[in-house]
N, CA, C and O atoms as CSV, one atom per row, in Angstrom:
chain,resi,resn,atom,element,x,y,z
A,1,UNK,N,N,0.840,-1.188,0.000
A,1,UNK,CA,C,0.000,0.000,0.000
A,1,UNK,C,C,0.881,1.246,0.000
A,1,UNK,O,O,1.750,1.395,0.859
A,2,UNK,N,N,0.636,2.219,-1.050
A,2,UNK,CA,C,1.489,3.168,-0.972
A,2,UNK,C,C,0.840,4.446,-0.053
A,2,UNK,O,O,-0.287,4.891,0.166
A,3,UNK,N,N,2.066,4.724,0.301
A,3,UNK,CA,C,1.263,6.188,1.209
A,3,UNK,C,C,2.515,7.358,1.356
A,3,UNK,O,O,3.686,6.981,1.403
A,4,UNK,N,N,2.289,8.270,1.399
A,4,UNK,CA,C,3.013,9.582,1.285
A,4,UNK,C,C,2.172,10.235,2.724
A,4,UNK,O,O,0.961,10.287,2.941
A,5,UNK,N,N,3.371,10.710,3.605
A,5,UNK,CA,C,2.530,11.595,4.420
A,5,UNK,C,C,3.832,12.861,4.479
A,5,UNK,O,O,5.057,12.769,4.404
A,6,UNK,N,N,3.087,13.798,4.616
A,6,UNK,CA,C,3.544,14.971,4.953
A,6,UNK,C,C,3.623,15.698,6.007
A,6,UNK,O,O,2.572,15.829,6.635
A,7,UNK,N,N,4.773,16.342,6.496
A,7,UNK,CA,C,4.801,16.793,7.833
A,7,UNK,C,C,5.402,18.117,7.784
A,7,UNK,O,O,5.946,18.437,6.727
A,8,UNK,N,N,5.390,19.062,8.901
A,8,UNK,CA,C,6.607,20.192,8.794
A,8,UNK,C,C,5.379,21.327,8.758
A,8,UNK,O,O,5.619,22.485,9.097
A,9,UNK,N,N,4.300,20.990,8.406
A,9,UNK,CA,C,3.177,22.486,8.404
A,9,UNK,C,C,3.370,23.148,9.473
A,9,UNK,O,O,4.245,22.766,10.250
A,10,UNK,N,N,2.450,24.506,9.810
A,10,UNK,CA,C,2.161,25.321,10.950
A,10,UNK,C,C,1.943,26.773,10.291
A,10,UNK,O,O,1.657,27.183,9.167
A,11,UNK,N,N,2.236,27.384,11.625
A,11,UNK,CA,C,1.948,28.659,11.673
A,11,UNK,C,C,3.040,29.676,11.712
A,11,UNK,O,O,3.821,29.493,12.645
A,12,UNK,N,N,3.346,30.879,10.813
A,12,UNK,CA,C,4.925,31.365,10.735
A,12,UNK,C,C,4.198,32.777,10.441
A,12,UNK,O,O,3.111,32.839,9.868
A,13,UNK,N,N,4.864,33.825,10.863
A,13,UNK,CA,C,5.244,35.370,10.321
A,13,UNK,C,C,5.180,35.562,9.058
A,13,UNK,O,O,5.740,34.675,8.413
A,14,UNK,N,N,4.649,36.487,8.379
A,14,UNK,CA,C,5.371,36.897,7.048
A,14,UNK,C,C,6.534,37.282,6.694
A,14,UNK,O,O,6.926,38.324,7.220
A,15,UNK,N,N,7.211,36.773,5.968
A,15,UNK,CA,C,8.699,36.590,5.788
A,15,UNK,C,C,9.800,35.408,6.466
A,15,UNK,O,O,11.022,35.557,6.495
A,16,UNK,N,N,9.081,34.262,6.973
A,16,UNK,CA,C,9.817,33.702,7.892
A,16,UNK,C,C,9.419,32.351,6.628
A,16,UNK,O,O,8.990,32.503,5.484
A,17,UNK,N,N,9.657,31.434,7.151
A,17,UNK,CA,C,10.324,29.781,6.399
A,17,UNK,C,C,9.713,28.509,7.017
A,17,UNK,O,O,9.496,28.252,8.201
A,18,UNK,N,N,9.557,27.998,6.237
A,18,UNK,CA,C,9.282,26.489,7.260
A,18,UNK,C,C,9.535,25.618,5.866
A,18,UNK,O,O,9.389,26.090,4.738
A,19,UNK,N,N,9.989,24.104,6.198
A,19,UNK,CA,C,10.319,23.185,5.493
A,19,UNK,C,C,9.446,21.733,5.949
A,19,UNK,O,O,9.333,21.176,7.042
A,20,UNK,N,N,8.856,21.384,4.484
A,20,UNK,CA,C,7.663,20.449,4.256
A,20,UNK,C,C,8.409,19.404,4.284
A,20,UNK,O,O,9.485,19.637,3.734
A,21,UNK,N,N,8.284,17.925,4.838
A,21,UNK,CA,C,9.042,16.776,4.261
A,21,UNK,C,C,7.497,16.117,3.946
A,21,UNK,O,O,6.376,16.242,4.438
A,22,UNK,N,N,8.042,15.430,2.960
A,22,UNK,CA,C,7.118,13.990,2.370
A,22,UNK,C,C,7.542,12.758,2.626
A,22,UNK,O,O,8.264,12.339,1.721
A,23,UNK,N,N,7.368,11.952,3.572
A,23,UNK,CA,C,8.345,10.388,3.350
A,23,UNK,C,C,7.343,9.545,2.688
A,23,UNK,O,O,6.154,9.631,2.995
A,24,UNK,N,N,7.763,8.751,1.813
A,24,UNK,CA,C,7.401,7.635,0.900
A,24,UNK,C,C,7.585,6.797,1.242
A,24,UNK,O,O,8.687,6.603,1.755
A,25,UNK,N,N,6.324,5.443,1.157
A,25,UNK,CA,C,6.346,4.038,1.330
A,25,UNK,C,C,5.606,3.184,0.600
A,25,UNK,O,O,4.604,3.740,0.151
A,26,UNK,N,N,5.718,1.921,0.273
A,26,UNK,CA,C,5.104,0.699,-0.412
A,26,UNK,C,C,5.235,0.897,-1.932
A,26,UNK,O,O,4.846,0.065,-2.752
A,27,UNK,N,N,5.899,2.237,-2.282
A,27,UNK,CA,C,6.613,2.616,-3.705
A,27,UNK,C,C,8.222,2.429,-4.353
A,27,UNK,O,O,9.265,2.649,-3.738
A,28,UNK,N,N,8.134,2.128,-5.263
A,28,UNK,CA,C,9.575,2.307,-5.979
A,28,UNK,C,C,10.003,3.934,-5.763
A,28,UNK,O,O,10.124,4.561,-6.816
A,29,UNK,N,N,10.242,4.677,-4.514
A,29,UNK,CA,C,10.266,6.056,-4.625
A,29,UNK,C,C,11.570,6.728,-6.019
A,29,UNK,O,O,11.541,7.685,-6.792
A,30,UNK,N,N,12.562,5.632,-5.751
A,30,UNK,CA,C,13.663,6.379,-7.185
A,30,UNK,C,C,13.010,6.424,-8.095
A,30,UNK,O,O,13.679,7.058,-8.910
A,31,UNK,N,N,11.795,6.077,-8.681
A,31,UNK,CA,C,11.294,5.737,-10.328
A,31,UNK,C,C,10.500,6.422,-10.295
A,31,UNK,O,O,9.941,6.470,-11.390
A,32,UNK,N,N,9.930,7.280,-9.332
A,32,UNK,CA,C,8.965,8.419,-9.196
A,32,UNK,C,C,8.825,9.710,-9.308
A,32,UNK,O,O,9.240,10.268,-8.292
A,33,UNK,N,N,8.364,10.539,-10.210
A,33,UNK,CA,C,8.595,12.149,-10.273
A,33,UNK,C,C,7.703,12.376,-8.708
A,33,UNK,O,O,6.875,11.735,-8.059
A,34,UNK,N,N,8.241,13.335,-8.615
A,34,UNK,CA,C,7.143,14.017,-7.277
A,34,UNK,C,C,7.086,15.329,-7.204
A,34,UNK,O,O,7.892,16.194,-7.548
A,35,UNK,N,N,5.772,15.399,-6.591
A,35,UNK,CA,C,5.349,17.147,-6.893
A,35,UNK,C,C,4.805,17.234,-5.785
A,35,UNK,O,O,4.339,16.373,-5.039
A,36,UNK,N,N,4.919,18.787,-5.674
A,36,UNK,CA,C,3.881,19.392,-4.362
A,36,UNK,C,C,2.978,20.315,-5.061
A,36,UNK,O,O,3.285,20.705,-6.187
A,37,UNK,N,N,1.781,20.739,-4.440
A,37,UNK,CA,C,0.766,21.135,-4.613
A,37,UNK,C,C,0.252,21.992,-3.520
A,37,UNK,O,O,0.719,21.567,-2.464
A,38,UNK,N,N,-0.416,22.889,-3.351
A,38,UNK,CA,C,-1.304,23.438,-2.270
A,38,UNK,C,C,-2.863,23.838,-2.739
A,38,UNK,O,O,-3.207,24.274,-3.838
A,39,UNK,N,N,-3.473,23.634,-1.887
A,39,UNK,CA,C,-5.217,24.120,-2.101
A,39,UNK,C,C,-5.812,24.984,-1.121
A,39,UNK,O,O,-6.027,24.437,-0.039
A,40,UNK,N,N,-6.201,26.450,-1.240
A,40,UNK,CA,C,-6.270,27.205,-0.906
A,40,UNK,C,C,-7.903,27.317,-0.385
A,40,UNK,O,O,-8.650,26.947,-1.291
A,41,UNK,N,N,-8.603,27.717,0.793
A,41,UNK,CA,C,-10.232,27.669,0.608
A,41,UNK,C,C,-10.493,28.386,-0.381
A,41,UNK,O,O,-9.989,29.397,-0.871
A,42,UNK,N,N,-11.707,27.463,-0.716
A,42,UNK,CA,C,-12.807,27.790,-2.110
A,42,UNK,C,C,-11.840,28.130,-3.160
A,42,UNK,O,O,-12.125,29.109,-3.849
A,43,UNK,N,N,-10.622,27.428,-3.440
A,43,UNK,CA,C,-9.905,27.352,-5.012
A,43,UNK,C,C,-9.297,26.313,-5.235
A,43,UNK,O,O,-8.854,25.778,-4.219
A,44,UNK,N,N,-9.049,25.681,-6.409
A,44,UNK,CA,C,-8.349,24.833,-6.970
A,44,UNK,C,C,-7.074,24.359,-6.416
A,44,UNK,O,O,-6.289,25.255,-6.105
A,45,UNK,N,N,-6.670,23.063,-6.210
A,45,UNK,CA,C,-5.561,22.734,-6.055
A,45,UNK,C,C,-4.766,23.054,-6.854
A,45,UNK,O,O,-5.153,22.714,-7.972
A,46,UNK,N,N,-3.372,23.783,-6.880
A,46,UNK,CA,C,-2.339,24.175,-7.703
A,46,UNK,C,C,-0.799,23.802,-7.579
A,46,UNK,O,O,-0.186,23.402,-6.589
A,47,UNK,N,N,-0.400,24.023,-8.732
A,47,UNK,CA,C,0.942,23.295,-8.849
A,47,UNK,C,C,1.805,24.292,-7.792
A,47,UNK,O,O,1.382,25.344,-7.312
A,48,UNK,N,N,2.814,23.825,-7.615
A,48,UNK,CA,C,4.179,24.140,-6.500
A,48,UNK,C,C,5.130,24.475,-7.085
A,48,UNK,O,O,5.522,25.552,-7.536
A,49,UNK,N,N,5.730,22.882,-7.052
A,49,UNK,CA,C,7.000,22.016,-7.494
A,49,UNK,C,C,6.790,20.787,-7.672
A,49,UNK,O,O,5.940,19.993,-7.271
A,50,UNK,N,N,7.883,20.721,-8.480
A,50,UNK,CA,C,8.180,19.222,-9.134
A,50,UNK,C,C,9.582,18.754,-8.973
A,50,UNK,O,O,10.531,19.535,-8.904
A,51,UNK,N,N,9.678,17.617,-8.923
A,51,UNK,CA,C,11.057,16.843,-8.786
A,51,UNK,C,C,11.314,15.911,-9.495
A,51,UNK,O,O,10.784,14.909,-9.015
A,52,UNK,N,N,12.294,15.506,-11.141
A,52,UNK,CA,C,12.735,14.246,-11.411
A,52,UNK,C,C,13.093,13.221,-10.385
A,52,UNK,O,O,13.719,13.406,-9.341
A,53,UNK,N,N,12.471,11.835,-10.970
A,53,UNK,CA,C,13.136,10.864,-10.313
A,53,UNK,C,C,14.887,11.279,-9.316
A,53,UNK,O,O,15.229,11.125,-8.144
A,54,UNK,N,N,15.680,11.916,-10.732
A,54,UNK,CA,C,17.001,11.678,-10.169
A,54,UNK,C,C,17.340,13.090,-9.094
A,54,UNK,O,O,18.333,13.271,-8.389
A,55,UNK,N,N,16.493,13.704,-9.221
A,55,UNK,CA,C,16.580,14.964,-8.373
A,55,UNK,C,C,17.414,16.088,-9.585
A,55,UNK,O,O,17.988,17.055,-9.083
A,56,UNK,N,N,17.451,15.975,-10.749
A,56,UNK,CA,C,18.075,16.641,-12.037
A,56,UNK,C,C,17.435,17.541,-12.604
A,56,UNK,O,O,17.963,18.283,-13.432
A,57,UNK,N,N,16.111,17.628,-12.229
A,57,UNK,CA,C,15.217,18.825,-12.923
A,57,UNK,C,C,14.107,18.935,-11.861
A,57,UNK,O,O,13.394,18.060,-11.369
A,58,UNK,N,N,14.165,20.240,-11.653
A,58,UNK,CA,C,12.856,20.667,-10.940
A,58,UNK,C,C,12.378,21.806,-11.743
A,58,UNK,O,O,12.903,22.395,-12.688
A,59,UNK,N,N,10.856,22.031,-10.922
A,59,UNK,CA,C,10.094,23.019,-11.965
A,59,UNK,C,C,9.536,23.716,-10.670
A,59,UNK,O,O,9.478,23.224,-9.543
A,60,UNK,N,N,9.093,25.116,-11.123
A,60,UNK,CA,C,8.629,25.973,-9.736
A,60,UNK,C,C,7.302,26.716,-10.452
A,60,UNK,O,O,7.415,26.563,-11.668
A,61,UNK,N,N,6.195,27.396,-10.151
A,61,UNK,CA,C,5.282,27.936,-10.229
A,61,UNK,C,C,6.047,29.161,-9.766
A,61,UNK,O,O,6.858,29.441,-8.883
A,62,UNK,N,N,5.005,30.157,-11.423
A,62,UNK,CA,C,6.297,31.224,-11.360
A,62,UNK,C,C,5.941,31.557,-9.734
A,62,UNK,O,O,7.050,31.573,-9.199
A,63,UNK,N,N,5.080,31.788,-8.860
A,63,UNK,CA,C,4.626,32.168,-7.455
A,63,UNK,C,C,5.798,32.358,-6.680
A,63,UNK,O,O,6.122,33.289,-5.942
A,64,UNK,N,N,6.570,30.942,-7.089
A,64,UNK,CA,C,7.053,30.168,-5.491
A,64,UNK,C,C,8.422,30.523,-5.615
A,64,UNK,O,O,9.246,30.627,-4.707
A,65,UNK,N,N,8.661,30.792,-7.468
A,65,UNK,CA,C,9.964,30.445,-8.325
A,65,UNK,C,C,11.131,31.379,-7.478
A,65,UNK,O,O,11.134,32.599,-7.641
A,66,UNK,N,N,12.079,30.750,-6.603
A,66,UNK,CA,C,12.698,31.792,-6.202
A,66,UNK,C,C,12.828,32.272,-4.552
A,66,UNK,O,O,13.600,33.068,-4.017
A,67,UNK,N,N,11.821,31.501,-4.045
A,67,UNK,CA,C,11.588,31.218,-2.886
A,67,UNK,C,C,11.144,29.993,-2.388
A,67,UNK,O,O,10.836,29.784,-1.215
A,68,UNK,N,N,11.119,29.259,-3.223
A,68,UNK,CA,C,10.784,27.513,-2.455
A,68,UNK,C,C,11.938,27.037,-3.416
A,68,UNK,O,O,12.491,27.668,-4.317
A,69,UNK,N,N,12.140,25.800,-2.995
A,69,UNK,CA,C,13.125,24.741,-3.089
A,69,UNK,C,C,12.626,23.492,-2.886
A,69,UNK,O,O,12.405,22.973,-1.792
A,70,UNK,N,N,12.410,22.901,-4.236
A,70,UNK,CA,C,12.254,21.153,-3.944
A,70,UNK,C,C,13.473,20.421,-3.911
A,70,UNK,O,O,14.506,20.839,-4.436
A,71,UNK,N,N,13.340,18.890,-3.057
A,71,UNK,CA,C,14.829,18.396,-2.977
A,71,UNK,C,C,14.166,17.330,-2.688
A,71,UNK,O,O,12.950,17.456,-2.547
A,72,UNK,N,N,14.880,15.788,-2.497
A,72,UNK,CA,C,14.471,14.694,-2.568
A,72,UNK,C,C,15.385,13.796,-1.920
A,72,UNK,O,O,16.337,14.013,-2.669
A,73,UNK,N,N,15.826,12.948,-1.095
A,73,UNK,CA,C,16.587,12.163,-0.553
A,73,UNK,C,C,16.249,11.022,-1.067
A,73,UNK,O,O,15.100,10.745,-0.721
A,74,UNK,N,N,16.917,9.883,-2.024
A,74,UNK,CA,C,16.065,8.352,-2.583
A,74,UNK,C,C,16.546,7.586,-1.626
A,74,UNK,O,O,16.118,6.432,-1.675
A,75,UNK,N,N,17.450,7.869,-0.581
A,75,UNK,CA,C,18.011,7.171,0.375
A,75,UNK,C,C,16.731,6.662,1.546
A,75,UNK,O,O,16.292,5.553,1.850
A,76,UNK,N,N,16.408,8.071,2.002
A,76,UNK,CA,C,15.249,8.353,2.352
A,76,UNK,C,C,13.884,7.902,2.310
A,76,UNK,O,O,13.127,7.624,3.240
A,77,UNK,N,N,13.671,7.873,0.833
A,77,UNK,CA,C,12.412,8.270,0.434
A,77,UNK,C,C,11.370,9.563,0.804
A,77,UNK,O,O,10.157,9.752,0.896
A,78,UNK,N,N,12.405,10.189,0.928
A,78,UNK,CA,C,11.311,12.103,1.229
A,78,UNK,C,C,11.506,12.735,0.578
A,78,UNK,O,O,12.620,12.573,0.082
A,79,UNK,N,N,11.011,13.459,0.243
A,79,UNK,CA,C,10.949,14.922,-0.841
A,79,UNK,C,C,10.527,15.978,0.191
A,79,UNK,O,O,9.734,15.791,1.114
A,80,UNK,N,N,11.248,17.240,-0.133
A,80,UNK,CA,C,11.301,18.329,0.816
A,80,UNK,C,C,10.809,19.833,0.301
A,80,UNK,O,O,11.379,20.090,-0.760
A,81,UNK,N,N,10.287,20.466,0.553
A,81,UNK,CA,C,9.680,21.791,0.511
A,81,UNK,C,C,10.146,23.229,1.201
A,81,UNK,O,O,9.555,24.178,1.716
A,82,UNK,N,N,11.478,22.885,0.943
A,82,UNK,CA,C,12.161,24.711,1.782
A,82,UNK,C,C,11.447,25.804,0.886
A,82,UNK,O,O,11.630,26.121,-0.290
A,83,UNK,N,N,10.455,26.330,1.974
A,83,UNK,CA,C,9.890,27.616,1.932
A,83,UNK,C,C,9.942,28.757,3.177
A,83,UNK,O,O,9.493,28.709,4.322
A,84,UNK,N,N,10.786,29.943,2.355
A,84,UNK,CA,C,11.680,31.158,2.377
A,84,UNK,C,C,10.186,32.296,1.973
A,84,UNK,O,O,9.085,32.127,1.451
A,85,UNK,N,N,10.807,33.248,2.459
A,85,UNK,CA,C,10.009,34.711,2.543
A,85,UNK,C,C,8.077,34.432,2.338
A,85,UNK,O,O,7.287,34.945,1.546
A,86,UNK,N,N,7.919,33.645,3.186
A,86,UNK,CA,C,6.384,33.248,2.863
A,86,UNK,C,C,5.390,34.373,2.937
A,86,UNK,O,O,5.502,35.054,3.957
A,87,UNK,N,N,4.561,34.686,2.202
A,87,UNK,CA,C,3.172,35.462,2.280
A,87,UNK,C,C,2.270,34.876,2.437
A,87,UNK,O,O,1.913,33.741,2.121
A,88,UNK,N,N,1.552,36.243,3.331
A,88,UNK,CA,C,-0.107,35.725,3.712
A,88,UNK,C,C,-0.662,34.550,2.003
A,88,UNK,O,O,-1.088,33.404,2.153
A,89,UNK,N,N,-0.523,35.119,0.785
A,89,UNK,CA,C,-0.968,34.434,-0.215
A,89,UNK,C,C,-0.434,32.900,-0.176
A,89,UNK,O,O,-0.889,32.095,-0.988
A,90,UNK,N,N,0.413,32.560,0.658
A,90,UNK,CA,C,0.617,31.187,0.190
A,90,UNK,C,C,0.326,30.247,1.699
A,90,UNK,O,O,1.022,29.275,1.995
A,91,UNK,N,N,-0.673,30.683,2.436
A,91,UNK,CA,C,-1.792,30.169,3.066
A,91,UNK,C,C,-2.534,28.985,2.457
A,91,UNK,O,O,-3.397,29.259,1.623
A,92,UNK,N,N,-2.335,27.825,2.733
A,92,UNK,CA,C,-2.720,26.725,1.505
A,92,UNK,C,C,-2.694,25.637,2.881
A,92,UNK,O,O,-2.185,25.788,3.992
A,93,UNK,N,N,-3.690,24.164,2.121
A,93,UNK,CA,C,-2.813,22.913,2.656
A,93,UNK,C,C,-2.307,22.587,1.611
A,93,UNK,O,O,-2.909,22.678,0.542
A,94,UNK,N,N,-0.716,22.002,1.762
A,94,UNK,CA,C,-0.111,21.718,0.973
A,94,UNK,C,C,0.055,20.428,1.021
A,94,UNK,O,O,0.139,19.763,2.054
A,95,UNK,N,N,0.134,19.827,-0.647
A,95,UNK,CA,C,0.136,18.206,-0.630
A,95,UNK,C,C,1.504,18.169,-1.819
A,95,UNK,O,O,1.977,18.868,-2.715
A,96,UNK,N,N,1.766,16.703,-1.052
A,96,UNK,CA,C,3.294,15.760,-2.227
A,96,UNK,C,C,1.852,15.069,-3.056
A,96,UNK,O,O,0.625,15.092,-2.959
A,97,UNK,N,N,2.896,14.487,-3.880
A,97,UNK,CA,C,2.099,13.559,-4.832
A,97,UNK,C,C,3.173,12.907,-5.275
A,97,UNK,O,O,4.271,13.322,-4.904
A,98,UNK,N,N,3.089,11.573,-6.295
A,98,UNK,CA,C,4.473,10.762,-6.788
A,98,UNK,C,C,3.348,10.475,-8.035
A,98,UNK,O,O,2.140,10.306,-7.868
A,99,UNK,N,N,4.049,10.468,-9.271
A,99,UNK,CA,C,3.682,10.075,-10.169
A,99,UNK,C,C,4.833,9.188,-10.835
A,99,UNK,O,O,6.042,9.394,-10.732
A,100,UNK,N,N,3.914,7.684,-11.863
A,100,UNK,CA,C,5.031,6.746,-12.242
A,100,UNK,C,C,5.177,7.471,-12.942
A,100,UNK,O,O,6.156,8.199,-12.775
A,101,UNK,N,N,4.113,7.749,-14.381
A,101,UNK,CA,C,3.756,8.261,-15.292
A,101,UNK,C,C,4.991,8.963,-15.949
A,101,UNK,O,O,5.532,8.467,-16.938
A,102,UNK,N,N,5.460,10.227,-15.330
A,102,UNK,CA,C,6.162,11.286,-15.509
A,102,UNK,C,C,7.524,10.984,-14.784
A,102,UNK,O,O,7.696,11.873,-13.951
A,103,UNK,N,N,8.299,10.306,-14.774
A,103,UNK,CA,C,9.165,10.097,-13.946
A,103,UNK,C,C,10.534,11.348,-13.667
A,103,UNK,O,O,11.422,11.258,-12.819
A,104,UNK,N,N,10.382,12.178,-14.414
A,104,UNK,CA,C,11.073,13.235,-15.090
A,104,UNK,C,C,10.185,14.781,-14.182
A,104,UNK,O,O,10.564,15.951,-14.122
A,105,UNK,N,N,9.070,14.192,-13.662
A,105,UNK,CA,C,8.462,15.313,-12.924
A,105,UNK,C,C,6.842,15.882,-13.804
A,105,UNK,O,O,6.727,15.889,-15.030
A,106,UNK,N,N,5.836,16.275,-12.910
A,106,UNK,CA,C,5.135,17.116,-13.931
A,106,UNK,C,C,3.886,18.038,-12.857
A,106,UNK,O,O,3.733,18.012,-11.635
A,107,UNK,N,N,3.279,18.667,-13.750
A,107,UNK,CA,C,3.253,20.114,-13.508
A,107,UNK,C,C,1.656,20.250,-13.239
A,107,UNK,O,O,1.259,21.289,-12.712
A,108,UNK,N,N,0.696,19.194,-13.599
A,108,UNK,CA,C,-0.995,18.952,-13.585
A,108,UNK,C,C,-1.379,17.947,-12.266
A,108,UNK,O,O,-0.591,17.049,-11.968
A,109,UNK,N,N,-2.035,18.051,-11.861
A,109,UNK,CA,C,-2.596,16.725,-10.876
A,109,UNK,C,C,-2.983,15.358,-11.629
A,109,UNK,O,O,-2.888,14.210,-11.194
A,110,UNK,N,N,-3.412,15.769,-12.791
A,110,UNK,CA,C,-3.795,14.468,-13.243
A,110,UNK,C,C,-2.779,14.091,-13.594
A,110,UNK,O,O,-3.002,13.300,-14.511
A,111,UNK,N,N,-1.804,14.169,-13.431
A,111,UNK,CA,C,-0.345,13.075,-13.874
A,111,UNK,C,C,-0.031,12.502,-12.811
A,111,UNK,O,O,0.729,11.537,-12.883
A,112,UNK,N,N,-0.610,13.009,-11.338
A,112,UNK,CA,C,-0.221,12.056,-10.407
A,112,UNK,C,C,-0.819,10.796,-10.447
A,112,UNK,O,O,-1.792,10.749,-11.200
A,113,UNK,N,N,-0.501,9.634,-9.798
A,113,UNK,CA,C,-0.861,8.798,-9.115
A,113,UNK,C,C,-1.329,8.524,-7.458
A,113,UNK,O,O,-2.269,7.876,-6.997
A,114,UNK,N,N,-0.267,9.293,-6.809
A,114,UNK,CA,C,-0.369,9.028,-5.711
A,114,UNK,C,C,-0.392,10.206,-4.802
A,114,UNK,O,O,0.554,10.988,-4.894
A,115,UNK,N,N,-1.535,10.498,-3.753
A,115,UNK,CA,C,-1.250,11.563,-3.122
A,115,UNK,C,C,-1.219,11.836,-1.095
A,115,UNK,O,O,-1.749,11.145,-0.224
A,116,UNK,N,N,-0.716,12.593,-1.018
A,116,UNK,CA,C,-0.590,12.838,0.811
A,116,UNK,C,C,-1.727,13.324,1.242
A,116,UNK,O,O,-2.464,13.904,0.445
A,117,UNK,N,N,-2.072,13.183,2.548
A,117,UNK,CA,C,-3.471,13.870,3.118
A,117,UNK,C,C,-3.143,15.511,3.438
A,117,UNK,O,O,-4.035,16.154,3.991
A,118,UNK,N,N,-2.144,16.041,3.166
A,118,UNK,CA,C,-1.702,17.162,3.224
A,118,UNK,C,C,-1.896,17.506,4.719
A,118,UNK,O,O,-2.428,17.014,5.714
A,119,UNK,N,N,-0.912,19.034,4.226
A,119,UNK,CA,C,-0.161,19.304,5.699
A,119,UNK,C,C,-0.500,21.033,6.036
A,119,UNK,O,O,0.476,21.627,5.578
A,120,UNK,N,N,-1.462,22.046,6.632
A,120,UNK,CA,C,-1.658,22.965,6.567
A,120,UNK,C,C,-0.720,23.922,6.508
A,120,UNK,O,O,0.023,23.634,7.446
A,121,UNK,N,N,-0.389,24.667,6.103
A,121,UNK,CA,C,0.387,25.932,6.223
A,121,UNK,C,C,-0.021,27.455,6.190
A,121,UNK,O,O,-0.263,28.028,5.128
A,122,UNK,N,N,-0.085,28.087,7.443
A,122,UNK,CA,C,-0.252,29.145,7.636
A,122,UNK,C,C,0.379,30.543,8.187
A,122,UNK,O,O,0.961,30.645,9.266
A,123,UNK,N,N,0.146,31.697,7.176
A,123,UNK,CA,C,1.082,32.670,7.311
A,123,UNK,C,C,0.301,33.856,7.585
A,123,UNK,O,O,-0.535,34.313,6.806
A,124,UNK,N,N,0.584,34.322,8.668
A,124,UNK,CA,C,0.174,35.720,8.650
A,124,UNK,C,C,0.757,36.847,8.745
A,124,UNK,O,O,1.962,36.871,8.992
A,125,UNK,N,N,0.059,37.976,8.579
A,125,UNK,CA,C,0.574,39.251,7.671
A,125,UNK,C,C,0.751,40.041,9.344
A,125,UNK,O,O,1.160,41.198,9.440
């Protein structure tokens, strides 16, 4: 049974940081792209970041581009979320996901396969 849980949420200042981990289980986690996501009340779940299998390409939402950091341990099995200068706007629960599909990473929900019960994150102004 595969499961992804996510940890590291809370409550932070505007301008302050907190770092998301994802640990992975009952998956081939090296053969897996993985992405994060957040869903905001009353809006759409939206893209983050993304991570190749090999940790060789990531992708950022221009939002985040520049202030978050995806990273991945295959030793592990976690994928990580360093988020830097946070705004009230990025108030979300935030979710991992692993897709086989895309192993190279990708950027839609429907390319996932697999997802976390997500982890709240809250920032105030």
């Amino acid at each position: 049974q595969v499961q992804l849980v996510e940890s590291g949420g809370g409550l932070v200042q505007a301008g302050g940081s907190l770092k998301l981990s994802c640990a992975a289980s009952g998956l081939m986690f090296s053969r897996h792209g993985m992405g994060w996501f957040r869903q905001a009340p009353g809006k759409e779940r939206e893209f983050v970041a993304a991570i190749s299998w090999s940790g060789g390409w990531t992708y950022y939402a221009d939002s985040v581009k520049g202030r978050f950091t995806i990273s991945r341990d295959n030793a592990q099995n976690t994928v990580y979320l360093q988020m830097n200068n946070l705004n009230p706007e990025d108030t979300a629960v935030y979710y991992c996901a692993a897709t086989a599909k895309f192993p190279s990473g990708a950027t839609h929900t429907l390319h996932y396969d697999y997802w976390g019960q997500g982890t709240q994150v809250t920032v105030s102004s």
